[in-house]
N, C-alpha and C positions, 0 to 999 in steps of 0.2 A: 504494500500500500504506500501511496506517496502521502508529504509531509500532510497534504492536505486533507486526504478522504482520513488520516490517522484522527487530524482534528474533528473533523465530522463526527467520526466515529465516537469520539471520548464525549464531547458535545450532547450527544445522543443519548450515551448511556447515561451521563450523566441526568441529563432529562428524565430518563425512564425509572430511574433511584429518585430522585426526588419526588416523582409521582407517587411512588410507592411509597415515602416518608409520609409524606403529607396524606393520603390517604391512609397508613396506619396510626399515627397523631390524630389523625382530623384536626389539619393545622396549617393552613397556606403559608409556604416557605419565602414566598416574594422572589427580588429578581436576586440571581448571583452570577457575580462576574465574575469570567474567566478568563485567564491571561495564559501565554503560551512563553512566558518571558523568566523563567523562575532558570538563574546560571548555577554552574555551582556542580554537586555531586547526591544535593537534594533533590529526591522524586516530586516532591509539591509541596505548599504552604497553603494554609488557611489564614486568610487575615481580619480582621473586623476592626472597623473606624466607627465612632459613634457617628449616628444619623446617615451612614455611608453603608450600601449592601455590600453583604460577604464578598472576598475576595478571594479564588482560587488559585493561586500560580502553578502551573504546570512546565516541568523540565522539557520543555521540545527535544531537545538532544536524546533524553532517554527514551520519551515516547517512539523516535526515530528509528532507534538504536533496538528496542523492546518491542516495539506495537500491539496487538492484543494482550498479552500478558502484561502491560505497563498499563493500558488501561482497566483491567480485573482489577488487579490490583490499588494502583493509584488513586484511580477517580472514586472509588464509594470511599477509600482511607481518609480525603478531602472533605468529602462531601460527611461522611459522618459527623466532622468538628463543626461542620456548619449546621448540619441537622440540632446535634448537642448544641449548637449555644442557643440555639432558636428555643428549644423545647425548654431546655433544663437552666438558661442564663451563663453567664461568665464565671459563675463561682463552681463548674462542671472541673472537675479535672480534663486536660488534654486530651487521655488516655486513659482513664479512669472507666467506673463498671457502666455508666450515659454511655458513653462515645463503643465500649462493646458491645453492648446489649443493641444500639445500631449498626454494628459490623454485621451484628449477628441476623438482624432485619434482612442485612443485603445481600447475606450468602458468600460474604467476605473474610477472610481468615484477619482476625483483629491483632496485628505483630504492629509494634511500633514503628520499624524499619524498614526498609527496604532491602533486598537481596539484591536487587538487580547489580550487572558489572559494569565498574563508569569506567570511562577511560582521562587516562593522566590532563588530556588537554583540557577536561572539565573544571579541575580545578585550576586555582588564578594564582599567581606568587606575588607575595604580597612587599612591598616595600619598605626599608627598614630605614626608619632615621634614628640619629644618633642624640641621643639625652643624658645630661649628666647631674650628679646629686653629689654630695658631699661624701663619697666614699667611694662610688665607681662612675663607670658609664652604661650606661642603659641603650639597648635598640629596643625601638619602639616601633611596630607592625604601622604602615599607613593608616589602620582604622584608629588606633589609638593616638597616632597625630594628629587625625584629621578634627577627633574628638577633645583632643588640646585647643584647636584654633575656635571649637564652639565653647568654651570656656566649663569642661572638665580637667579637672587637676590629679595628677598623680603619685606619688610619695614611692619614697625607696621605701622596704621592705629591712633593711638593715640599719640605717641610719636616722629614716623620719623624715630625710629633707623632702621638698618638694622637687620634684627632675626638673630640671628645665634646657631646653634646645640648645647644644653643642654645636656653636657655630665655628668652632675650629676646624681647619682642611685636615 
């Protein structure tokens, strides 16, 4: 199947799980967004923004990579967390006995993970810059710089100080 009828596909089924929630609830689930954008070595995400419908992210590369079996899997694993927070609210656990007790609805094996095999280009190498505190020098991963420049602060673990950016060559 190409990239496309893949999408179709997951689209669909996901439809045909929802229908089947909502008619075992007796509970209109509303609209949920699906995105094909989710990078990385993660199968999906569920996301929820207040006043904002569910969001779905699905790994294109693995659906690609996997196709019907990426979809069995994947899509009710999603769609569960969206099911759980509609029915049971935000204080459901992730993964907890809600979110199985509708795996189990969907004839879905309830594992928190994925088995599928990703390949190395999946993942991203991250960039290190260099931080220093009163005892050593730190590399800090780009997300944890990038989270410096939004005005999170971060402490040596030995010393106390606070890091700050080693503008030395």
């Amino acid at each position: 199947m190409n990239r496309d009828a893949l999408r179709e596909r997951a689209l669909e089924y996901l439809a045909t799980l929802q229908r089947q929630a909502e008619s075992h609830y007796g509970r209109r689930l509303g609209r949920i967004e699906v995105r094909f954008d989710l990078p990385g070595q993660g199968a999906g995400q569920a996301r929820f923004a207040p006043g904002a419908a569910p969001l779905i992210r699905l790994n294109e590369a693995l659906l690609e990579a996997h196709g019907e079996h990426f979809i069995q899997c994947t899509v009710p694993h999603e769609l569960a967390h969206v099911v759980t927070h509609r029915i049971h609210g935000a204080a459901a656990r992730p993964h907890g006995p809600e979110w199985r007790e509708v795996m189990e609805l969907f004839g879905a094996e309830p594992s928190r993970c994925h088995n599928f095999e990703t390949l190395p280009a999946t993942t991203r190498t991250l960039r290190r810059f260099s931080y220093r505190c009163g005892c050593r020098t730190h590399l800090l991963t780009s997300i944890r710089h990038n989270r410096i420049g939004t005005g999170t602060r971060y402490y040596c673990r030995q010393c106390g100080e606070r890091l700050i950016r080693d503008t030395a060559p």
